[in-house]
C-alpha positions as CSV (number, residue, x, y, z in Angstrom):
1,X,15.3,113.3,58.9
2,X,18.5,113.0,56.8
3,X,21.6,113.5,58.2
4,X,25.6,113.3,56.3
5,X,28.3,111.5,56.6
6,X,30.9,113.8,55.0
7,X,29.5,115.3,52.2
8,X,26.8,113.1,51.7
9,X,22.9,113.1,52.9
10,X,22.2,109.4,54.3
11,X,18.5,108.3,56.2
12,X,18.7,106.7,59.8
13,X,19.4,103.2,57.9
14,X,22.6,104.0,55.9
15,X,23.8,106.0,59.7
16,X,23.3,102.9,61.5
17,X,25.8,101.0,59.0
18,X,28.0,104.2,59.0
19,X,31.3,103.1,61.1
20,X,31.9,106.9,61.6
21,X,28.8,107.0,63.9
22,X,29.4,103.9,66.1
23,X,28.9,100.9,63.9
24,X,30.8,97.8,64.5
25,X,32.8,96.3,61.2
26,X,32.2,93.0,61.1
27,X,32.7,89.9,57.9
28,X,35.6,90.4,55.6
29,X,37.2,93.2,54.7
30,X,39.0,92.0,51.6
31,X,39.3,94.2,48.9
32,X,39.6,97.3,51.3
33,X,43.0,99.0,50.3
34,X,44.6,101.4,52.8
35,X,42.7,101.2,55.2
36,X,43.1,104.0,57.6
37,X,42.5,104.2,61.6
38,X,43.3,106.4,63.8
39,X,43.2,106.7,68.0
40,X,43.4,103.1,69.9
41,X,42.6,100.1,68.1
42,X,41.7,97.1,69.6
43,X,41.9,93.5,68.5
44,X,40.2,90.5,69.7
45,X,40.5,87.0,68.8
46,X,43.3,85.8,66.4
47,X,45.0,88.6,64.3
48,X,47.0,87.5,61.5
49,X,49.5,90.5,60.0
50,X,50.6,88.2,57.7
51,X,54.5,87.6,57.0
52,X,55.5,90.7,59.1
53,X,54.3,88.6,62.0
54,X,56.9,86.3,61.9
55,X,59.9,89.0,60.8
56,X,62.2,90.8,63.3
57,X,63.7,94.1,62.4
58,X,66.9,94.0,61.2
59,X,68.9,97.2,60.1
60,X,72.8,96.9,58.6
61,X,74.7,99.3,60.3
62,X,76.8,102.0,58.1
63,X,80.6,102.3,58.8
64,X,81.0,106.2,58.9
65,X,85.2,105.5,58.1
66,X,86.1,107.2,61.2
67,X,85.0,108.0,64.9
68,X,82.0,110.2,66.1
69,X,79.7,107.2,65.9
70,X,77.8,104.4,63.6
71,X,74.5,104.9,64.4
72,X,72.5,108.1,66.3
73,X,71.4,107.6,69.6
74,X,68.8,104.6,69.7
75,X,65.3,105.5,70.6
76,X,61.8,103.5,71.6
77,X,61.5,102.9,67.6
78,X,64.5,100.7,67.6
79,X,63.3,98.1,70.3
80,X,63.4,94.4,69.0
81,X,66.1,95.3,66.0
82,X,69.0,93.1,65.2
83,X,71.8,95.6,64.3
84,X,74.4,93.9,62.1
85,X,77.7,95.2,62.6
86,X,80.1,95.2,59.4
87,X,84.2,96.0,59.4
88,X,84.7,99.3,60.7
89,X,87.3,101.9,59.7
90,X,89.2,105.1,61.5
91,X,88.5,104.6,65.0
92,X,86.0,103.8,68.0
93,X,81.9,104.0,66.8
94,X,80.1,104.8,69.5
95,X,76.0,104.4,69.7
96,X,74.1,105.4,72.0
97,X,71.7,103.9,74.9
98,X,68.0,105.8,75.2
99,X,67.5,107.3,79.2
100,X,66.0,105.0,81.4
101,X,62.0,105.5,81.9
102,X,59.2,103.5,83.0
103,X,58.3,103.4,79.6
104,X,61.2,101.9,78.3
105,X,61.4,99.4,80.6
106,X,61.4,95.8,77.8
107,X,63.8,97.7,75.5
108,X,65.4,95.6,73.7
109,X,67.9,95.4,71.3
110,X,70.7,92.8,69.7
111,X,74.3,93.4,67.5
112,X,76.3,90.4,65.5
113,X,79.0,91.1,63.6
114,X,79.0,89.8,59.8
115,X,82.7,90.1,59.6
116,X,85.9,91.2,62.0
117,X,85.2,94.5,62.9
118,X,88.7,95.7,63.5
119,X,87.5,98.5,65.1
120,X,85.8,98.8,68.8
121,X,82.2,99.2,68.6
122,X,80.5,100.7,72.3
123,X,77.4,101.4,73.2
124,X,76.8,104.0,75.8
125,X,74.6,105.1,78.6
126,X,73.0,108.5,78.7
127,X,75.0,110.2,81.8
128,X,77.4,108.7,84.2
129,X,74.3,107.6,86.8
130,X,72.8,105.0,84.2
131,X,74.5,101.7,84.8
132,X,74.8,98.5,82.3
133,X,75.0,95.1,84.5
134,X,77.0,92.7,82.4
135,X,78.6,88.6,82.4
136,X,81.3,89.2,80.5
137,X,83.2,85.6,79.8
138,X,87.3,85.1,80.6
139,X,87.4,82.7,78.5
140,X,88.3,79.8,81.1
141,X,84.8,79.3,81.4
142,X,83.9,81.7,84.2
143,X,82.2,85.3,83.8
144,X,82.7,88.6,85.6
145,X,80.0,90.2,86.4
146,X,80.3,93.9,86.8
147,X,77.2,96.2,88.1
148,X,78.6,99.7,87.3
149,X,79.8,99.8,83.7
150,X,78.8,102.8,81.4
151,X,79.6,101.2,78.3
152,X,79.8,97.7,77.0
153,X,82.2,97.2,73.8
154,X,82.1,94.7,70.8
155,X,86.3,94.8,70.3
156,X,88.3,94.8,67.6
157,X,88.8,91.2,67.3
158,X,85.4,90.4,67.5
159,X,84.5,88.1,64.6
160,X,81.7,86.8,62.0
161,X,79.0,85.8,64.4
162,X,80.2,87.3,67.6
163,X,77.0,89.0,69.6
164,X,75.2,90.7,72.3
165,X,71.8,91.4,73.3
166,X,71.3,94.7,75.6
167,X,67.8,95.6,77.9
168,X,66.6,98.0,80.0
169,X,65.4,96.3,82.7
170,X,64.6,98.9,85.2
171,X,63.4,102.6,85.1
172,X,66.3,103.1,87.9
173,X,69.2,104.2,86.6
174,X,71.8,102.4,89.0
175,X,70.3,99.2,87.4
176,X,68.9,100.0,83.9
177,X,70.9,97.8,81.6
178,X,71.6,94.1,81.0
179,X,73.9,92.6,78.5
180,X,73.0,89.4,78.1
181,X,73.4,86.4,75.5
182,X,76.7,86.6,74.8
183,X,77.6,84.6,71.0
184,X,81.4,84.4,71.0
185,X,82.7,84.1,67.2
186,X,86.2,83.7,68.4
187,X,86.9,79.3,69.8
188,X,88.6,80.5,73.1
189,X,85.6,83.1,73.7
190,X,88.6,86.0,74.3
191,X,89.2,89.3,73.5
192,X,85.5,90.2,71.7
193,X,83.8,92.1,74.7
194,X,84.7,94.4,77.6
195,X,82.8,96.8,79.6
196,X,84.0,100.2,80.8
């Protein structure tokens, strides 16, 4: 008895190749353009994706000339970026920090400058109750470590190379956040970060 697959009759042999009804895909696929899935996929063995593999994202930040902000609020799609920073103009950018959730919990993100910024750059919790644990450096080779900041800042004098990483490392807000990795572009290590 024939059956279809789409639009098309097939016999019992052509189903049992038919990876609509249950067959498993196996050999080569090259030559297969856009290919298509949808639902979970699963992977086993080595998976090669090729250059991407090897590629973190990286996104140049736009300098809107003036406060109110040089990116919208970050979200689960920006986890693992680099965000490069460039001189800013008219004031203090703010960005955003996604709420704390189980889900989140790994979020990751990093910022470098590529030239003095000359404005403050902050990023932000969500509400008052979500804290950012940070190290930040005097620059006499000791650290403060502060537990209850809502912001963390990149300042004006921050220069070519200066960076910080930032991860959510717990769905509770009174300890979501951690700066960490701290890449000084100025010698004496002064006057590039702050929290608040």
């Amino acid at each position: 008895m024939s059956k279809r697959i789409g639009k098309y009759k097939v016999g019992g042999k052509e189903q049992a190749l038919s990876a609509i009804d249950g067959a498993v895909i196996s050999g080569n696929l090259s030559g297969i353009n856009n290919l298509t899935t949808t639902g979970t996929n699963s992977f086993s063995g080595a998976t090669d994706f090729g250059v991407l593999q090897h590629r973190q994202k990286v996104t140049q930040l736009v300098d809107l000339g003036g406060s109110g902000g040089a990116l919208t609020a970050l979200t689960q799609a920006d986890s693992g970026t680099q965000f490069l920073v460039p001189p800013l103009t008219g004031g203090v950018h703010t960005i955003a920090l996604p709420a704390p959730s189980a889900a989140l919990v790994g979020w990751h993100v990093r910022f470098t400058a590529v030239g003095t910024l000359a404005q403050i750059l902050k990023v932000q919790t969500d509400t008052g109750a979500t804290k950012i644990i940070t190290n930040e450096p005097d620059g006499n080779g000791d650290v403060t470590v502060t537990v209850n900041s809502n912001e963390f800042h990149m300042l004006a004098a921050a220069e070519k190379g200066c960076s910080f990483s930032i991860t959510m490392i717990s769905a509770t807000a009174a300890i979501a956040f951690m700066v960490h990795d701290l890449t000084p572009g100025i010698a004496a290590n002064t006057d590039e970060f702050v929290d608040a």
